[in-house]
C-alpha positions as CSV (number, residue, x, y, z in Angstrom):
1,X,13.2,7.4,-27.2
2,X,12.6,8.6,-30.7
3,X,10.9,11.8,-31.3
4,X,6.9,11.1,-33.1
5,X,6.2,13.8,-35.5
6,X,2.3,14.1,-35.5
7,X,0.4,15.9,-38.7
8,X,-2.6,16.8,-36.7
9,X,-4.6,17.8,-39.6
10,X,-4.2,15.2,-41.1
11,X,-4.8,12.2,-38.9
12,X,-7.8,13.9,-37.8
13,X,-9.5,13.8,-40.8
14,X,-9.0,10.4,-41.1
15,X,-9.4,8.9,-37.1
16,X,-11.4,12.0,-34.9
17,X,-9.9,13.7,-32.4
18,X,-9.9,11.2,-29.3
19,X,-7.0,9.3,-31.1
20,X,-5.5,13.0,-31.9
21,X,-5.3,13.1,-28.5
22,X,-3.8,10.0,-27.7
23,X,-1.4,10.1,-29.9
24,X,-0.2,13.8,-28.7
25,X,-0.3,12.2,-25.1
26,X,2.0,8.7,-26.2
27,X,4.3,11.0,-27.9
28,X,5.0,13.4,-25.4
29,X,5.6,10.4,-23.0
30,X,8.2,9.1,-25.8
31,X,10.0,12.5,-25.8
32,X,10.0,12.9,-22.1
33,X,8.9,15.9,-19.6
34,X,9.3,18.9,-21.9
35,X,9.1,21.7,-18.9
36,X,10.9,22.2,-16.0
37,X,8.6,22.1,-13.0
38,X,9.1,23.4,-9.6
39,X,6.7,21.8,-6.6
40,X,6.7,23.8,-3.8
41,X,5.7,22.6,0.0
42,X,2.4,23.5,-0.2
43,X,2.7,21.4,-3.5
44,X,1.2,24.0,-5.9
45,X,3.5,23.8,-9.4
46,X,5.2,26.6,-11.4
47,X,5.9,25.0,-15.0
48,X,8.1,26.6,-17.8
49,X,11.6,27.2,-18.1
50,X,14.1,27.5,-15.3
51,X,16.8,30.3,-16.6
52,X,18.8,30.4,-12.9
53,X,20.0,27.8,-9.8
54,X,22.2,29.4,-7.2
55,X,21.7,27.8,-3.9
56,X,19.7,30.3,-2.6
57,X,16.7,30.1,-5.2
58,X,15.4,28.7,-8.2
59,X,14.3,31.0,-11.5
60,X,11.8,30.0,-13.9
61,X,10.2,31.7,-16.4
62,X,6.5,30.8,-15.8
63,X,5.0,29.4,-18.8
64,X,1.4,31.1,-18.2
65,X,2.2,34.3,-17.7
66,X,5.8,34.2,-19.1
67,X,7.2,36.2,-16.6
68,X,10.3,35.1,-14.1
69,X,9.4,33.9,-11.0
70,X,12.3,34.0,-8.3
71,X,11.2,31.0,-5.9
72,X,13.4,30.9,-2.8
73,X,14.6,27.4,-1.7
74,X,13.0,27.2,1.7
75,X,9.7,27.0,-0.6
76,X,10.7,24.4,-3.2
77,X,10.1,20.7,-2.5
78,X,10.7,19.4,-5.8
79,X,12.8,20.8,-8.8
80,X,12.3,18.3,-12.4
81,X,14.3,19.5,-15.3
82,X,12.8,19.0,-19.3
83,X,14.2,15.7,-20.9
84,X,15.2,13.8,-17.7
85,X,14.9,10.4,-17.7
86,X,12.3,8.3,-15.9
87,X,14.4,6.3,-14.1
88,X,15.7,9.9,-12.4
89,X,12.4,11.0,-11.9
90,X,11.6,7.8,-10.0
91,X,14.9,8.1,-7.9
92,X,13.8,11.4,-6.7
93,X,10.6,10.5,-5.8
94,X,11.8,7.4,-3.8
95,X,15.1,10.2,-2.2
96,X,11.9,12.3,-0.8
97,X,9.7,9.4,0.3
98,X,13.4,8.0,2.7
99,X,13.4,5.3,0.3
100,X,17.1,5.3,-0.7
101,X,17.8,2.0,-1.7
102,X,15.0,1.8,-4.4
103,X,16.2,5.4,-5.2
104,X,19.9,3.8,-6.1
105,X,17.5,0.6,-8.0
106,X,16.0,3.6,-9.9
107,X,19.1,5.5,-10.9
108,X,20.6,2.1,-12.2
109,X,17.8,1.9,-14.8
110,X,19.0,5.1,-16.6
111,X,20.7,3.6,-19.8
112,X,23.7,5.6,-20.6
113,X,22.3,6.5,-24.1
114,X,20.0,8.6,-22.0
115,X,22.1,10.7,-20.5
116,X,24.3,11.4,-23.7
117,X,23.8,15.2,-24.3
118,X,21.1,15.3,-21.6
119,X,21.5,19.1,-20.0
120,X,24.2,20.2,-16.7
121,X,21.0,20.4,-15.0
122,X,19.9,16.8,-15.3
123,X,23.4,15.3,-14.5
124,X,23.5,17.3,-11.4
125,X,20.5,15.9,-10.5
126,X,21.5,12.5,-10.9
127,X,24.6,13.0,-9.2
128,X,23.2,14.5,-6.2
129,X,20.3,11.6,-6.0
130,X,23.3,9.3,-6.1
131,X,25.4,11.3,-3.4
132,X,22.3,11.8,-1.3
133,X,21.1,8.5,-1.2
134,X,24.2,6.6,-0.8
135,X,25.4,8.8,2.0
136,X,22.5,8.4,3.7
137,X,22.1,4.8,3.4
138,X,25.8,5.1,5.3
139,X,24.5,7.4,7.8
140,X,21.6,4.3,9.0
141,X,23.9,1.4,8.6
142,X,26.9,2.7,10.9
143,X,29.3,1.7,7.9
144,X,30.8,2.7,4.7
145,X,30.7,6.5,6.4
146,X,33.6,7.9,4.9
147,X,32.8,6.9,1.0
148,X,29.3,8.3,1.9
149,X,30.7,11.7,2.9
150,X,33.6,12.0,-0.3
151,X,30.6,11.4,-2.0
152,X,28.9,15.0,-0.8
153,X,32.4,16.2,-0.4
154,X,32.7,16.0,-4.4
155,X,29.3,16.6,-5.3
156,X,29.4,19.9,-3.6
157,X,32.9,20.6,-5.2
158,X,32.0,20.2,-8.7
159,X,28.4,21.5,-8.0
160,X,28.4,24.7,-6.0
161,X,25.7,26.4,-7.6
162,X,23.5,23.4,-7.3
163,X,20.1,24.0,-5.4
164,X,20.9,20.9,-3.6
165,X,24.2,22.8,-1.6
166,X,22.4,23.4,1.6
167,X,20.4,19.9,1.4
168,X,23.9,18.4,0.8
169,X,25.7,20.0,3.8
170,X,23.2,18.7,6.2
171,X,23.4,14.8,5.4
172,X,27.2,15.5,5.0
173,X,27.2,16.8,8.9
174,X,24.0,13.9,9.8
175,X,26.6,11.4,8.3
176,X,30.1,12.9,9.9
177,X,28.0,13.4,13.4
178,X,27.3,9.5,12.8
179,X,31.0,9.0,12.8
180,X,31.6,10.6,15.7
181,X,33.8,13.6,14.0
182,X,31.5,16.6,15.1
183,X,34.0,19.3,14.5
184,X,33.4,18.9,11.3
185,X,29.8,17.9,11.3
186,X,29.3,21.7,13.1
187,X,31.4,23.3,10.0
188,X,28.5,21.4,7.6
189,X,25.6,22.8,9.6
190,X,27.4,26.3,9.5
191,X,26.8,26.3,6.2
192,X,22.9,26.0,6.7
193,X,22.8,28.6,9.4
194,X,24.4,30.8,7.1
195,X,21.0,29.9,4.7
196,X,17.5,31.5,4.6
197,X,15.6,31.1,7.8
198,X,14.0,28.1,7.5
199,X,17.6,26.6,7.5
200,X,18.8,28.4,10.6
201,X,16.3,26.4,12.2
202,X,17.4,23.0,10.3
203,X,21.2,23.9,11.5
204,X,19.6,24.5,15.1
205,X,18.1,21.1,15.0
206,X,21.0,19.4,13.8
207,X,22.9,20.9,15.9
208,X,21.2,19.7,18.8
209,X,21.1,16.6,17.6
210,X,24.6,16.5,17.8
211,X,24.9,17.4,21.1
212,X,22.7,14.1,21.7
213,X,24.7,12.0,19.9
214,X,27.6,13.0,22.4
215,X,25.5,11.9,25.3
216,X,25.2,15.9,26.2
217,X,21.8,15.5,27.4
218,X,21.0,18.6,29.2
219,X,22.9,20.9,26.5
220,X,20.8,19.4,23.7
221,X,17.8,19.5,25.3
222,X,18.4,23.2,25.9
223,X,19.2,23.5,22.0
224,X,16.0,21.1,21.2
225,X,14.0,24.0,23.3
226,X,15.4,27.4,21.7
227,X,15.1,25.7,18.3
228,X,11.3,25.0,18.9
229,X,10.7,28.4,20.4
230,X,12.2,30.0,17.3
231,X,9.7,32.8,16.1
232,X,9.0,31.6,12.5
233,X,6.3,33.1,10.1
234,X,2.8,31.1,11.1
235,X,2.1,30.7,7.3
236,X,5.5,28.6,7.1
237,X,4.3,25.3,7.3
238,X,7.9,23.7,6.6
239,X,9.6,25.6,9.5
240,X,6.0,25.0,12.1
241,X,6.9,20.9,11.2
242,X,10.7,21.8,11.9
243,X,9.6,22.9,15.1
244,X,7.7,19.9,15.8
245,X,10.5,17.8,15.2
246,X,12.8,19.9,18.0
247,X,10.3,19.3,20.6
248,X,10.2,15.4,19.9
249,X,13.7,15.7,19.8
250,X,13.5,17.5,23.5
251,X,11.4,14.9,24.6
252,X,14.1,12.2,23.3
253,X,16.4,14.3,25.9
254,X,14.0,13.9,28.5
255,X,13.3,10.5,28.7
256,X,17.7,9.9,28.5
257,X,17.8,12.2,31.7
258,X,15.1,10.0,33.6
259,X,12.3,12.6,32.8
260,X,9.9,9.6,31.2
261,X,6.5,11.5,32.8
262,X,7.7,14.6,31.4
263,X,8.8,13.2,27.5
264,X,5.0,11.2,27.4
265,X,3.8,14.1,28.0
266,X,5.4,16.2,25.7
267,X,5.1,13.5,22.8
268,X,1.3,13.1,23.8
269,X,0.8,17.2,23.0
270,X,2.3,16.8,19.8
271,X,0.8,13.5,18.6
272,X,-2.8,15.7,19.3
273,X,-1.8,18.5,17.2
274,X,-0.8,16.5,14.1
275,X,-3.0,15.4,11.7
276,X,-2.8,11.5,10.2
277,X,-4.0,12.3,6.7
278,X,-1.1,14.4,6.2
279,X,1.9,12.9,4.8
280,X,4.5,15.1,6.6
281,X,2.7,14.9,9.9
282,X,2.6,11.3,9.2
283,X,6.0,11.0,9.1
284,X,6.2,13.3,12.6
285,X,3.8,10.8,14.2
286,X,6.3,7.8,13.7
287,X,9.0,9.9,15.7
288,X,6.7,10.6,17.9
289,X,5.5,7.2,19.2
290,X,9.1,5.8,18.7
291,X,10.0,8.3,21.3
292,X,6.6,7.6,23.2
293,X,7.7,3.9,23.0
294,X,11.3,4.7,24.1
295,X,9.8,7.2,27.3
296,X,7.4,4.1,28.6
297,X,10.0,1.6,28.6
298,X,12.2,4.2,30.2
299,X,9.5,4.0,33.0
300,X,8.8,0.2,32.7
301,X,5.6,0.6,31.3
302,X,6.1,-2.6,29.2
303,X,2.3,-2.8,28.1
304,X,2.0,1.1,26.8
305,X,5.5,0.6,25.3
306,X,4.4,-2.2,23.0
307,X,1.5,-0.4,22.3
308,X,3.7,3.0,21.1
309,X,6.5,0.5,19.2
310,X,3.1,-1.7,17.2
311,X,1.4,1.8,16.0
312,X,4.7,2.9,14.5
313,X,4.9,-0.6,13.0
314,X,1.3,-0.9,11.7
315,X,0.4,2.2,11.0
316,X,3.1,5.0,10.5
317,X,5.8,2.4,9.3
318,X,6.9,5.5,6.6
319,X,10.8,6.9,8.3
320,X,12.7,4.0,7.8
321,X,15.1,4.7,10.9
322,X,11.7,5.1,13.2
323,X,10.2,2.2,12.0
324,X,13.6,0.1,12.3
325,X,13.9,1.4,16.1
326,X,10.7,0.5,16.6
327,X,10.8,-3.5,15.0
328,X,14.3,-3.6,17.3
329,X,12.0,-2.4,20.2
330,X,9.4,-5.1,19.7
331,X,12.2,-7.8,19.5
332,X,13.3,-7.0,22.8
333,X,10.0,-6.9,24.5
334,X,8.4,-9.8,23.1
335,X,11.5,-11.3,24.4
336,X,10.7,-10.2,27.8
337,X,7.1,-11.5,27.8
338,X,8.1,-14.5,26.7
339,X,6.8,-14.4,23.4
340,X,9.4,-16.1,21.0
341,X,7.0,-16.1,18.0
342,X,6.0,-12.4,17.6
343,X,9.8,-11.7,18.7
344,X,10.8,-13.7,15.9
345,X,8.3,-12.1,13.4
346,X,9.6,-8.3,14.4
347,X,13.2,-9.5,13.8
348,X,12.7,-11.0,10.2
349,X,10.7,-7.5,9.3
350,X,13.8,-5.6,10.8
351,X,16.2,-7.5,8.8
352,X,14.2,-8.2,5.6
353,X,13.1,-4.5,5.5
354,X,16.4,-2.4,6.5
355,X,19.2,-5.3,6.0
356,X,21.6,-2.5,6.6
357,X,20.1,-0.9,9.5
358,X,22.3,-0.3,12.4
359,X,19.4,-1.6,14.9
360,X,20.0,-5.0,13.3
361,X,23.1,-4.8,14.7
362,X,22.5,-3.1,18.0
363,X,20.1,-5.9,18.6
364,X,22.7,-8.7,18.0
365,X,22.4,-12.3,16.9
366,X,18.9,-14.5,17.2
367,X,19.1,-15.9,21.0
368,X,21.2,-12.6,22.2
369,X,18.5,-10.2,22.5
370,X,16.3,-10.4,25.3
């Protein structure tokens, strides 16, 4: 958009200041963001200039105090660059919130005329909010796997400096354990053990996860456990949610070995520790009462079941692959209980919702699921 030149003097003399200030505040939306901005977890914001990327940290010359601030990336949640377009900045925000197929909606706004002469910094971004979301759009469908990982493949080849690198390596080994080629899933999260500590602990978790998409029970269960009794800093919030997710991911093991008392019990402790009106603890209560769900149906608790699968569908409906496993869930029991109706209703929200979701096709045709 075209840059508005403003002669403040001027026009205040003639229209007050409270259009002065409207005007400043319309043009600086025409010109763009004209900072960087780095959000961290805790979502307090450094603004100024970011003079340095390397996977490892971001630098950014802090516009208060201008002075450098070395942020490491275990603490960044959010990196925006000066003069990005809005359609990236939307992208991003839909990449963060699992939404990845508004994300791609997003990044197809960008008109090409706003990326000519944009910065290395801004097409990196774009490229990795494309790579990101595509491959993980692959990694929940089942399909299109091997597009999805040449698409991290070259994004980390042509961007190896990129703050994304470790972020990257993980969907690439999510998506590669998907497709059944662990080998080389395990080389991807060797990359994040190699990372700051908060990333030891992602590689641990994916890792584990692994062993549980093998059908290696007891070993990933034991990995689940030594990931969750890693000794982390109590002030890292990021790496206390991590651990979080290991136990639920123990208590997925549990219920697979025929342990359903011991996984409700385990999911019960941390649906009590977590607090709703956090956003990230949200998102750790809808794994939690998928797996709850998934441990009483284990145990033929139909009733407590539906009641697990309808709170992730009514109230933390926010991880797309949750809240798919849960609607495929309700299909099948309100199959059981002979209720064709609210079966019907769960399997038009599955497939109007997550089209490409690889529950829709676990469950099979209308008529085939019960």
């Amino acid at each position: 958009m075209p840059h508005i030149p403003l002669r403040t003097n001027r026009v205040a003399g003639r229209v007050g200041p409270a259009l002065v200030v409207a005007l400043a505040a319309f043009a600086a939306t025409a010109r763009g963001q004209n900072t960087d901005r780095v959000t961290l977890i805790d979502r307090t914001q450094v603004t100024g200039e970011i003079v340095a990327i390397t996977p490892g940290e971001v630098e950014i010359k802090d516009q208060r105090t201008d002075e450098p601030k070395k942020l490491p990336i275990e603490r960044i949640y959010e990196v925006a660059f000066s003069g990005e377009p809005e359609g990236l900045r939307n992208a991003r925000a839909m990449l963060l919130r699992q939404d990845d197929t508004t994300a791609l909606q997003e990044l197809d706004t960008i008109d090409k005329v706003e990326l000519d002469g944009a910065s290395e910094a801004v097409l990196t971004e774009v490229a990795f909010v494309r790579a990101a979301a595509t491959a993980r759009q692959a990694t929940a469908a089942g399909t299109n796997l091997e597009p999805g990982a040449q698409g991290l493949r070259d994004f980390l080849k042509k961007h190896p400096q990129s703050h994304h690198v470790l972020r990257a390596n993980e969907l690439l080994g999510d998506l590669l354990v998907q497709a059944g080629r662990f080998d080389e899933a395990a080389a991807a999260y060797g990359v994040l053990a190699k990372g700051p500590p908060m990333f030891k602990l992602r590689a641990a978790t994916a890792k584990a996860g692994a062993q549980y998409a093998r059908k290696n029970y007891a070993e990933a269960e034991r990995e689940y456990a030594a990931a969750a009794n890693t000794q982390t800093d109590p002030k890292d919030l990021a790496s206390t949610r991590l651990k979080r997710q290991a136990e639920a991911g123990r208590a997925r093991c549990l219920v697979r070995q025929g342990k359903s008392a011991d996984a409700v019990k385990a999911v019960q402790g941390l649906i009590q520790a977590a607090k709703p009106d956090d956003r990230e603890d949200r998102d750790l209560l809808a794994l939690a009462y998928t797996i709850l769900g998934d441990a009483h149906r284990a145990a033929e608790q139909d009733e407590d079941a539906l009641i697990a699968f309808l709170t992730v569908d009514l109230v933390y409906n926010t991880v797309p692959d949750s809240h798919a496993e849960a609607l495929f869930n309700l299909v099948q029991l309100w199959d059981k209980k002979r209720n064709p109706e609210r079966a019907r209703d769960a399997r038009q929200s599955l497939e109007s919702v997550y089209p490409e979701s690889r529950w829709i096709k676990a469950l099979g045709p209308a008529g085939g699921s019960g």
